[in-house]
N, C-alpha and C positions, 0 to 999 in steps of 0.2 A: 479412187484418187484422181483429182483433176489431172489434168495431162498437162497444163502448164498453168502457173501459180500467177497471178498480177505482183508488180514488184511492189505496191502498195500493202499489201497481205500478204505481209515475210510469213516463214517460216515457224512453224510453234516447234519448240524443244517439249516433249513431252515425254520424252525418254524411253516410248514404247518401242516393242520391236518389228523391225520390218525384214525379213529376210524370207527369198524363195528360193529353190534347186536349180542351183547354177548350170550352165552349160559348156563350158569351158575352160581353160589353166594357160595362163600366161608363162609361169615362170616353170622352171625343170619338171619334169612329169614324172609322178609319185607311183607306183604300179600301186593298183586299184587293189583296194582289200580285199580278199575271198572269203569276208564271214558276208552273211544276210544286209542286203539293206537296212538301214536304221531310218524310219521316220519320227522328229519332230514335229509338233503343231507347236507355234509361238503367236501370241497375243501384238497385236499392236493399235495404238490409241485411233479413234474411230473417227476424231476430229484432225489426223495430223499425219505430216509424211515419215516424222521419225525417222530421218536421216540420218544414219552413223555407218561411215566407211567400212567399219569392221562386217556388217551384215552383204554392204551391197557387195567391195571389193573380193569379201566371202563366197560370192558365189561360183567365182573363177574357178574352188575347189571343192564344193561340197560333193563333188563327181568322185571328185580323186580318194575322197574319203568313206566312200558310199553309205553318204548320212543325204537325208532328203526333210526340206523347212517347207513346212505347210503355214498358211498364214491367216486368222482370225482375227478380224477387229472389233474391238470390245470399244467400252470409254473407261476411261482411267478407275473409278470408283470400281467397275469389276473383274478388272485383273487377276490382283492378287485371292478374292474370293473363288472366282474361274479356275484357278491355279492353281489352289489349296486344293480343291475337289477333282484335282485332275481332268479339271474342261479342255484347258490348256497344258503343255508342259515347261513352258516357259515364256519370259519374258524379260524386262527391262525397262526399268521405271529408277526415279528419282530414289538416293539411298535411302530418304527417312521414310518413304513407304514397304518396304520391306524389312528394315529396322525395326520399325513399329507392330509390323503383322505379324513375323518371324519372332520380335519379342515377346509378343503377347502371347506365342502358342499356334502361330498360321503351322499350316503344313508346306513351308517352304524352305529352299534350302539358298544360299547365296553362293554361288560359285566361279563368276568371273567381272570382269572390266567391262564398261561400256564408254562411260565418259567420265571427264576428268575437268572444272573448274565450267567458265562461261554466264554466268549471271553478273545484272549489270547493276546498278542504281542509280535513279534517278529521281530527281525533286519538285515540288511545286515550285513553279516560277516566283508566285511573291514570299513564299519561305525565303527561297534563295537569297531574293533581292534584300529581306530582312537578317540578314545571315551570310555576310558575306564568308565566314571561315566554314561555310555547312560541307565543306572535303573534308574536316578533320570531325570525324564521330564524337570527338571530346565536346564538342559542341552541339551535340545533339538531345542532351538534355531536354525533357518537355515534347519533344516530337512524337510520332505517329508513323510506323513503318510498316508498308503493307507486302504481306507473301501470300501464297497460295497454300490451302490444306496440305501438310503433309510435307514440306518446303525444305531441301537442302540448307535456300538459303537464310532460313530463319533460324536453323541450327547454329549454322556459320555464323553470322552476324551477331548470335546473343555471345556467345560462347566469346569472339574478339571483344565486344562492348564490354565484357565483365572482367577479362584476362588482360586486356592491353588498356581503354581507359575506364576503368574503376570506374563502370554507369550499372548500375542492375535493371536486368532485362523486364520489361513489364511497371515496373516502378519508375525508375526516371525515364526510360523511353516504350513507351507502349506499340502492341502488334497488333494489326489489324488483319483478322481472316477473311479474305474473296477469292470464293470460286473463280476461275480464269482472267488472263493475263489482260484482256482488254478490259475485262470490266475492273482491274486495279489501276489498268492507266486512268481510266473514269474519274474512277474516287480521289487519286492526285489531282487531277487538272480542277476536278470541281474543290479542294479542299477541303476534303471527305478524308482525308492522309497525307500526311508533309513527304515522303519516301516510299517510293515501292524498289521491291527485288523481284525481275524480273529475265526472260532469258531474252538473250541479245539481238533476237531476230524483233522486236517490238524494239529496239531501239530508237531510230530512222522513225516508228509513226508515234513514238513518246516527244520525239523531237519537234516532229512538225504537230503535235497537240499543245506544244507550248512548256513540256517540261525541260529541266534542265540536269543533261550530264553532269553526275558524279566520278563512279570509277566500277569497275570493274570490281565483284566481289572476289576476285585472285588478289586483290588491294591487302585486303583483313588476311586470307590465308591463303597463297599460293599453291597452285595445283590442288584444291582440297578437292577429295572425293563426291561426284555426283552422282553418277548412275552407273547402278548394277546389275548384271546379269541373274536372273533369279531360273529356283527350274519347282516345279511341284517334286516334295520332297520323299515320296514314294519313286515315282519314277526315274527318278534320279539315283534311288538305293539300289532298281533293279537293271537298270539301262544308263550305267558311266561311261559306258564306252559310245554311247552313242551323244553324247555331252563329250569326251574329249575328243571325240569326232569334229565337232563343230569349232571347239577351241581349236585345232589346228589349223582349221580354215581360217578362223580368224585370226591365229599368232600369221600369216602368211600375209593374212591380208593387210595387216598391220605395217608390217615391211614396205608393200606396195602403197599405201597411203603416207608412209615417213621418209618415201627412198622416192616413188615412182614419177614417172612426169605431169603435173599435175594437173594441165590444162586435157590431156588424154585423158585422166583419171576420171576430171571432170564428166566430159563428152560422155566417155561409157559409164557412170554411175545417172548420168542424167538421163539415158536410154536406159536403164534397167530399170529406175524408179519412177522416171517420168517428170519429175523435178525439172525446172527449167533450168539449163547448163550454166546462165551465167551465177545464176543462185547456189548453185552447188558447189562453185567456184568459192565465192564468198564466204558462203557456212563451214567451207573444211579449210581454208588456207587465207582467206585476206584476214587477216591480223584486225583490224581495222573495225570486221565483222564478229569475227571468231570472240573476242573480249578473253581471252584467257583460255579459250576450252579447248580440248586436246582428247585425242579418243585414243583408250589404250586396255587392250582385254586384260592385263594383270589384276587378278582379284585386288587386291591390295587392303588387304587385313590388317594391317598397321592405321593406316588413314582410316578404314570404317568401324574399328577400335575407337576411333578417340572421340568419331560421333554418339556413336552406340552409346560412350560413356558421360555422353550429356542426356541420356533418356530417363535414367533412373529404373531401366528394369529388372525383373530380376534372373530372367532364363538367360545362361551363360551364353554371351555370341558363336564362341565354336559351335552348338548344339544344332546350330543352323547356317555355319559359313564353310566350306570347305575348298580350301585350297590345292586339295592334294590331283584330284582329277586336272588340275591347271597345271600343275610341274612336272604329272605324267604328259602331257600334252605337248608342253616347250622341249621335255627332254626328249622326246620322240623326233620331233621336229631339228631339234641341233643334232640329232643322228642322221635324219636322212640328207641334212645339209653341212655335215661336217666342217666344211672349209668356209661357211659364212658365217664372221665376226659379229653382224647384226641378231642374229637367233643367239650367241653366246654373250651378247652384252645385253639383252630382255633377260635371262637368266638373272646375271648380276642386278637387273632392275627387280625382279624377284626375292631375290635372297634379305635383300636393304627393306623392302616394303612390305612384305611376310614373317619378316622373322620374330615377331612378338607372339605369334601363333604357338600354343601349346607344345609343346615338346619339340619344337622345328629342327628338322636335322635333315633337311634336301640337301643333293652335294648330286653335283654330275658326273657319269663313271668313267 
């Protein structure tokens, strides 16, 4: 990983994972578990720093929890393959690629939060200028919108276009599939595609290539499900404890990236990843940059329900999402912190956003 990024050559969201064995614990000191160490290997994208607080501010406690992340970089097309055959034991990638693999029969299981919303959109210039209402989708009839293989946001985007303005996906407004995010801004600026959906770190060089701001894909569906925690789904049937190992590092860390001081937060997640401070600044908290995205480990089975059910598959999504290792997790966690309101209001974020889950009946003792 370069050691510091030019701020011309933001940041790629690629939603792979990046986490290594922390050295340290900021907040009350947990007495160290006295079963065996537990080692993870997790997968992250080959081209990108996959930046998500949950991993870095994680590492403050993978001590406390005596789980240890090993780190392999793959590129995205072998992940999930990686991961099915046990290369890997996990990772985190975009919902519709493990939707899709997990659909079709992959050997994976889905079991927590990575991230939540952040894709932006944006226009060709003389579309635009022919189109002056091209903010309202009702108006997009006849266009050309470009995503990437496998794309959240083309999920997202059909599913509003067909539910809110009466447009069918493919027929009045067509999708265009390209591999990586600059070569979609490409095909925009040359008029190769009226729209692309892209993540918000290419915002800033969409802009200065001459395209024009739309809105935020949080616009169509607020907070909609991005990226999830996946694990290879043998090892995850024989080793949950060492998965909700990790989840309590990150319900903790969680806290610390929602509650903590964030110019500090910065500083030390920029030393631990190498990311350049003021960039990590931007990507986890300016507004401005962020376009909607929010990182929060609750699996949230309700929201990757309601993609799943624009796939048309037919393997039932429980067979491969589990929730249950994530509410032993948090409720472990509101035990060792009894007296903090923030660990028992993720809870209630729990109950609201899982409860469509087969048989649900979590309840705290």
């Amino acid at each position: 990983m370069e050691k510091r990024i030019k701020k011309n050559f933001l940041l790629v969201v690629s939603c792979t994972v990046l986490a290594i064995l922390a050295i340290s614990c900021k907040e009350k000191k947990v007495e160290k578990a006295s079963s065996p160490s537990y080692s993870l290997t997790f997968a992250k994208g080959a081209s990108s720093h996959a930046l998500n607080p949950l991993f870095e501010l994680g590492k403050r406690y993978f001590a406390d929890y005596d789980v240890q992340v090993n780190v392999i970089p793959l590129e995205r097309e072998q992940i999930f393959e990686s991961e099915s055959i046990g290369k890997v034991d996990g990772a985190y990638n975009d919902l519709a690629f493990p939707l899709k693999y997990g659909g079709t029969g992959g050997n994976i299981i889905i079991y927590g939060g990575a991230m939540n919303g952040g894709m932006v959109l944006l226009a060709n210039p003389k579309v635009a200028a022919e189109n002056p209402d091209i903010t309202n989708p009702a108006n997009w009839k006849g266009l050309t919108i470009t995503v990437q293989p496998f794309s959240i946001g083309e999920i997202i985007s059909k599913a509003a276009l067909k539910s809110t303005y009466n447009l069918e996906p493919e027929k009045d407004v067509k999708y265009k599939i390209i591999p990586g995010q600059p070569e979609e801004l490409a095909a925009v600026q040359k008029g190769n595609a009226d729209i692309v959906i892209i993540g918000p770190d290419f915002v800033e060089t969409g802009k200065n290539m001459g395209l024009v701001y739309l809105f935020p894909l949080t616009s169509l569906e607020n907070d909609y499900v991005c990226c999830r925690q996946t694990a290879n789904a043998d090892k995850f049937a024989s080793e949950k404890d060492a998965y909700k190992r990790l989840l309590k590092a990150h319900i903790r860390a969680f806290k610390d990236y929602k509650t903590g001081d964030k110019k500090a937060l910065s500083k030390e997640m920029s030393n631990t990843s190498g990311v350049e401070e003021d960039l990590v600044y931007d990507y986890l908290y300016n507004l401005d940059k962020t376009q909607g995205r929010t990182h929060n480990p609750d699996p949230n089975y309700n929201g990757s329900l309601a993609v799943y059910e624009t796939l048309g598959l037919d393997r039932p999504l429980p067979e491969f999402f589990n929730i249950d290792v994530y509410a032993n997790a948090l409720s472990e966690v509101i035990k060792e912190f009894s007296d903090d309101s923030f660990y028992k209001d993720m809870w209630d974020f729990f109950v609201s956003h899982n409860n469509l889950y087969p048989n649900f009946a979590y309840s705290l003792p």
